[in-house]
C-alpha positions in Angstrom: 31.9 58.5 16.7 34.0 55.4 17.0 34.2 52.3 18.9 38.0 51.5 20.2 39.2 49.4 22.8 41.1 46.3 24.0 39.3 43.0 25.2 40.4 41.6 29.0 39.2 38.5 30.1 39.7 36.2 33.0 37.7 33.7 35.0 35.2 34.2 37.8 32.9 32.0 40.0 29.5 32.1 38.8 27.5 34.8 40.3 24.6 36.5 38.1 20.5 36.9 38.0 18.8 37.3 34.7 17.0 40.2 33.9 14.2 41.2 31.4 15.3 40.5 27.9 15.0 43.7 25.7 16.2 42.2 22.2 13.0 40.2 20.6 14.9 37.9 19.4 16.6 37.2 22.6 13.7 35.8 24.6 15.9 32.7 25.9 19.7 31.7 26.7 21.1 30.5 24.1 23.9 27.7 24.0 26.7 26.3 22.2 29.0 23.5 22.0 32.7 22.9 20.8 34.6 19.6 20.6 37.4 19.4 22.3 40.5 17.5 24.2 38.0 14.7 25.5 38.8 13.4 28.9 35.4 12.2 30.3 33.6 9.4 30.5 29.3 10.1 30.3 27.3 7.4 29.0 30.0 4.4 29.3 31.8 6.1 26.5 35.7 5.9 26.2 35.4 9.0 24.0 38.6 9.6 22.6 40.4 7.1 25.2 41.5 3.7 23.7 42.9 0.7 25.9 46.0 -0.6 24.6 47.0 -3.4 27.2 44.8 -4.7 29.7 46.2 -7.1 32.5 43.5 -6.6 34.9 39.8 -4.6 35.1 39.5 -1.1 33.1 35.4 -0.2 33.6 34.1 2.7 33.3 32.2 3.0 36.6 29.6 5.6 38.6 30.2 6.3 42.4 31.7 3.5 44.3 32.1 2.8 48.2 31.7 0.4 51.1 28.4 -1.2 49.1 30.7 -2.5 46.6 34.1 -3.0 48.2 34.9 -4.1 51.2 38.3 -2.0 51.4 36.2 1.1 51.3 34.3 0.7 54.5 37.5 -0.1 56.0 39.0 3.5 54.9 35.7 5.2 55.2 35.7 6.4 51.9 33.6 6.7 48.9 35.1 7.7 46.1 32.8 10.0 43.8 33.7 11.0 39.4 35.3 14.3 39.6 33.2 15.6 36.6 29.8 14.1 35.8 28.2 10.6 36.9 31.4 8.4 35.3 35.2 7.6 35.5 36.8 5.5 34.5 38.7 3.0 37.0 41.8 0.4 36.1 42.1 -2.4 38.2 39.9 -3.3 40.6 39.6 -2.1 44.7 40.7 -4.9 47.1 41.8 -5.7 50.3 44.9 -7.1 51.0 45.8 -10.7 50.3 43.5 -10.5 47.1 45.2 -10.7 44.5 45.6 -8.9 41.2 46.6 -9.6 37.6 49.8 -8.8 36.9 50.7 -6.7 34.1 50.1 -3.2 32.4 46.7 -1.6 32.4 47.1 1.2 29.8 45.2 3.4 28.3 46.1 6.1 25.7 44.3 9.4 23.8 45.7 11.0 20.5 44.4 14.4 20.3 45.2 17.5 17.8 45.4 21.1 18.9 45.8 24.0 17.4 46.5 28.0 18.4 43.2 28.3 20.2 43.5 24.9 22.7 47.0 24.9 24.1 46.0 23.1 27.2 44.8 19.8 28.4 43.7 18.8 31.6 42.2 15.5 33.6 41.9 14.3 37.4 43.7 11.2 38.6 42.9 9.7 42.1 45.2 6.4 42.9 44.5 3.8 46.0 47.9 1.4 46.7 48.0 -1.2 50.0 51.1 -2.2 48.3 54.6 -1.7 50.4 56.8 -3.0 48.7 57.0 -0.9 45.8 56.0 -3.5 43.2 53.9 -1.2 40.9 54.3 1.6 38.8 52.4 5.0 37.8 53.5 5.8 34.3 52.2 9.2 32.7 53.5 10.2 29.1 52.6 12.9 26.6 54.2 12.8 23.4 54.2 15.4 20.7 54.1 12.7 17.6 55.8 15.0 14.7 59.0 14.6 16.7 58.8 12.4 19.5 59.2 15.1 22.3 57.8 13.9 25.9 56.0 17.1 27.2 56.0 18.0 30.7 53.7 19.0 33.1 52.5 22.2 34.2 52.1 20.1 37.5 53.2 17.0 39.3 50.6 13.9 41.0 51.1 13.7 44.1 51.5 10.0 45.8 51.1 11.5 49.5 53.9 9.4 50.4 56.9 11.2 49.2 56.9 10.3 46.2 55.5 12.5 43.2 54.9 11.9 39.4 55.3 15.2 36.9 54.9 13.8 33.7 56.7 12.4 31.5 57.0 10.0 35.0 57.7 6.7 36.0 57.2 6.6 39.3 57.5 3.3 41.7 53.8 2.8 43.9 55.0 1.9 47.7 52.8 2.8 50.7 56.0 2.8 53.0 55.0 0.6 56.0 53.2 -2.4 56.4 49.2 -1.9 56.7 49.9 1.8 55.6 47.6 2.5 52.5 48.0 5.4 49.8 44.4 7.1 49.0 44.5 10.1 47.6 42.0 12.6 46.7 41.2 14.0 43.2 44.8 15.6 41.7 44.5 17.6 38.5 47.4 17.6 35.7 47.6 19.8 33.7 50.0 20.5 30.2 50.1 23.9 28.5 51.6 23.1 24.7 53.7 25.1 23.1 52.6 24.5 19.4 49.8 22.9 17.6 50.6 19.7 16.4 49.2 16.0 16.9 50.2 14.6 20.8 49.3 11.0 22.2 48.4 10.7 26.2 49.8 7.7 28.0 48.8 6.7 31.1 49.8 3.1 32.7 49.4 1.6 35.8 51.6 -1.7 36.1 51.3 -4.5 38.5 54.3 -6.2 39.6 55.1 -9.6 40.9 53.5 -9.1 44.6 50.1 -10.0 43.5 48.3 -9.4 46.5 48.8 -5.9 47.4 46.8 -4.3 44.8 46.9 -0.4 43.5 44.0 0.9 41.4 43.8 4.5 39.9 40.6 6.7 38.7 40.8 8.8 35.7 38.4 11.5 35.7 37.5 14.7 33.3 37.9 18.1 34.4 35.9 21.1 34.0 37.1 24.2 32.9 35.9 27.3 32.2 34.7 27.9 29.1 36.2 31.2 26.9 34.5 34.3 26.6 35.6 36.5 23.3 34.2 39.7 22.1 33.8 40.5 18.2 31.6 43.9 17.2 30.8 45.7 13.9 30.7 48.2 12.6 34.0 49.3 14.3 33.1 52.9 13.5 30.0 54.2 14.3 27.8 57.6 14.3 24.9 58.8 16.7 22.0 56.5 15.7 24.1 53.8 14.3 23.5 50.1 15.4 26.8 48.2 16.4 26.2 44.1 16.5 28.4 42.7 19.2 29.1 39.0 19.0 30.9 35.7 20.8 30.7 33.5 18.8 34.2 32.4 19.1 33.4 31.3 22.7 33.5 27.9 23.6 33.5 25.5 26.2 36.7 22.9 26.7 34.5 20.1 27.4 31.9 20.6 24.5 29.1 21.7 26.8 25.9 23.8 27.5 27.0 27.5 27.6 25.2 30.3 28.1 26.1 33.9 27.6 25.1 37.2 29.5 26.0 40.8 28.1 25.6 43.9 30.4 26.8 47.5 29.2 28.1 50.5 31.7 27.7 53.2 29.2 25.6 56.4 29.6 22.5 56.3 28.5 22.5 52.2 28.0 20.4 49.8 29.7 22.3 48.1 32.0 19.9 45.2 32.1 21.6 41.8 31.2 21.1 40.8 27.4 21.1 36.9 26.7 22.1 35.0 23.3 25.7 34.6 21.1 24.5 38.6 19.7 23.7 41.4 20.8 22.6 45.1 19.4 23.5 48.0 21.4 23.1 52.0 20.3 25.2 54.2 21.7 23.3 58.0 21.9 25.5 60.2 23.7 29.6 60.9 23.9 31.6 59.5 25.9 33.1 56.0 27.0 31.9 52.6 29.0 32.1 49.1 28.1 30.5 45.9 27.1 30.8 43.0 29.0 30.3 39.7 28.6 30.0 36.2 31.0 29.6 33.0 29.4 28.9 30.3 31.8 28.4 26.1 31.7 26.6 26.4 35.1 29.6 25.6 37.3 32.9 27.7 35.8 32.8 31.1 34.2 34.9 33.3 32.2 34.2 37.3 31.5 35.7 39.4 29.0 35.0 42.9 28.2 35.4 45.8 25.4 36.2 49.2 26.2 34.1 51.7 24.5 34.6 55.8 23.4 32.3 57.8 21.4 33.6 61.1 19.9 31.4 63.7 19.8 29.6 64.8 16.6 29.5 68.0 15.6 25.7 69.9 15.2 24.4 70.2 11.6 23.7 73.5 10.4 21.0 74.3 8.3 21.5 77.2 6.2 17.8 77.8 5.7 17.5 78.8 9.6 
């Protein structure tokens, strides 16, 4: 008997009950956690974000509104982190005719990837009153070994025209007079095409009219996390014991996961199985799969391995 197949995976909302665990020493989920490309801001933590010039506010900050600006109550809008309880916000929300600092608020991430992490990801939301097309929205990423600006899978969208696909330089104006720009969370996104070392660069840049004043939030993004399927022996006979494993799944943002294994073979339980392994006997011919989900409670990916078992021929016994 042998196990063959080829693993699929993809991503799916999260939609699944737990069942009785049959493995003893699977009485619980079981997590993991992986560093990654770190784009969040939990716990007033730059993480791997460094400010490099700083004309005017950059705080990290929770969930902000009309209570603490007055601008918001006039556009009716609170503004909320797009992943977690913090973002991070450079310069500061204002009405018009308060001024701002002039100058660039930048901030900047160097990051390494390798075959496994060829994307990055993070949520901009930008606020402008200014109409006269003062300030700038700058977003670079650089591969450092040669210098290379990479673009975008995607472009930010000013929702007045204008757009910004990295590597961008992109002017702020609001068009008319009392016209205002306040988008809603944008995510950009950048598939690289080799490992290597890249910086992130992203710069909002006041100009001289100091009292129409843009501000931008910088936010994390969750994705889903990976689900990969390992097993061994990858030849087995009737009785045998094949150990199926995902331990090379991980999660993008270094979080919780949990992982959920069901199998559609005959003569299998079909009831869920929770931990990073599993054990699973296969006593007849034929051919099903094992499948796997591994969620971080809001995003979930499935992959799955097709399985065939030959039949095995009767033992004679000469004695008989």
């Amino acid at each position: 008997r042998r196990l063959t197949g080829k693993s699929t995976a993809g991503n799916k909302g999260l939609s699944f009950k737990l069942a009785a665990i049959s493995l003893a020493g699977l009485l619980a989920a079981m997590y993991a956690t992986a560093a990654s490309f770190n784009n969040g801001f939990e716990g007033d933590d730059l993480g791997g974000w460094v400010i490099t010039a700083q004309a005017d506010s950059i705080d990290i900050v929770g969930t902000e509104g009309p209570a603490q600006y007055e601008i918001y109550a006039d556009l009716g809008v609170v503004v909320e982190p797009n992943l977690g309880d913090s973002m991070l916000r450079i310069g500061v929300p204002k009405t018009r005719n308060q001024t701002q600092n002039r100058g660039a608020n930048t901030i900047t991430q160097t990051f390494a990837t390798d075959a496994e992490n060829r994307t990055i990801s993070f949520a901009l939301r930008l606020f402008s009153l200014d109409h006269r097309g003062d300030d700038n929205l700058r977003i670079t990423l650089t591969r450092d070994s040669d210098g290379v600006d990479i673009l975008s899978d995607n472009a930010f969208d000013l929702e007045n025209g204008a757009v910004c696909q990295a590597p961008c330089d992109q002017v702020i104006d609001v068009g008319k007079r009392k016209d205002v720009i306040a988008t809603d969370w944008q995510v950009m996104r950048f598939t690289l095409d080799q490992p290597d070392t890249y910086t992130l660069t992203i710069e909002l840049e006041a100009g001289q009219n100091e009292s129409l004043a843009s501000w931008l939030y910088v936010d994390g993004v969750n994705e889903p996390p990976s689900a990969v399927i390992r097993f061994n022996p990858g030849t087995a006979v009737e009785g045998d014991f094949v150990v199926f494993d995902c331990l090379q799944s991980v999660d993008p943002e270094g979080g919780d996961v949990a992982w959920i294994w069901t199998a559609n073979y005959p003569g299998v339980s079909p009831e869920p199985n929770i931990g990073t392994t599993v054990i699973y006997s296969f006593p007849n011919n034929g051919s099903g799969t094992v499948n796997l989900e591994v969620t971080d409670g809001e995003a979930s990916a499935t992959a799955s391995e097709s399985v065939t078992i030959d039949n095995q021929a009767p033992l004679v016994n000469a004695l008989d």
